[in-house]
C-alpha positions in Angstrom: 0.0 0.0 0.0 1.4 3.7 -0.9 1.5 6.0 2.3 0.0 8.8 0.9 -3.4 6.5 -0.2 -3.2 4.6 2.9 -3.3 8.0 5.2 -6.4 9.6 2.7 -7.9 6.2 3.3 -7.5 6.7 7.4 -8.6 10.3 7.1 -12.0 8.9 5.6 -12.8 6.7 7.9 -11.9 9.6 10.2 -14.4 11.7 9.1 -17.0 8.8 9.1 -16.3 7.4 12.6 -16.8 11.3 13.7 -20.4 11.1 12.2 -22.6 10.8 15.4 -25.6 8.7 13.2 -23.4 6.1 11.9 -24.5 2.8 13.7 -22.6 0.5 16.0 -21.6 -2.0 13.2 -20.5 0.0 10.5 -18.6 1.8 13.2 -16.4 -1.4 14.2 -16.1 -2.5 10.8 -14.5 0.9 10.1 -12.6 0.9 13.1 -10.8 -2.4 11.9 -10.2 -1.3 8.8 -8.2 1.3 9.9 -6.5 -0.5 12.5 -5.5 -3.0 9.1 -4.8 0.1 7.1 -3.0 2.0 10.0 -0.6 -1.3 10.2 0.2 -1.0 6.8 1.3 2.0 6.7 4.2 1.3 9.8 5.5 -1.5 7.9 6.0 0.9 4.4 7.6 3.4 6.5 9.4 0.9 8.0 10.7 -0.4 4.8 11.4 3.0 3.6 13.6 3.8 6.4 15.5 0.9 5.7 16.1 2.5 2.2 17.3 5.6 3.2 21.0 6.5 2.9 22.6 9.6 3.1 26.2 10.0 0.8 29.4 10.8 2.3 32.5 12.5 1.1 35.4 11.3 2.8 38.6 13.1 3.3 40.1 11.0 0.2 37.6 13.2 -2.3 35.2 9.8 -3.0 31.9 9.1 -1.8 30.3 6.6 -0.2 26.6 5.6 0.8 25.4 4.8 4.8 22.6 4.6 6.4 21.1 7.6 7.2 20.9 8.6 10.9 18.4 10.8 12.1 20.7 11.7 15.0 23.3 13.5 13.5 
């Protein structure tokens, strides 16, 4: 699943699960859906984290590719 149709998917069901008239069932259903949907979306971020790298120059002039480190 892409991020960006998972999280206009979530912000649907958003805006339906905020509807005070929709009944019990449809709620729940809903409710799971995103719970299914939200999941997917962790494990594509995950796996793009993984494939983020950040390029270095070292003090030789070349390049090379590490992971990238939010800390730095």
């Amino acid at each position: 699943m892409k991020i960006d149709e998972g999280l206009k998917q979530l912000e649907e069901i958003t805006k339906r699960l905020e509807d005070e008239n929709i009944p019990l069932e449809e709620a729940i259903e809903l409710f799971e859906k995103g719970i299914t949907i939200a999941a997917a979306i962790k494990e594509s971020l995950d796996q793009a984290k993984l494939k983020v790298k950040q390029v270095l120059e070292k003090a030789d002039g070349t390049f090379e590719l590490s992971d990238f480190d939010l800390s730095q």
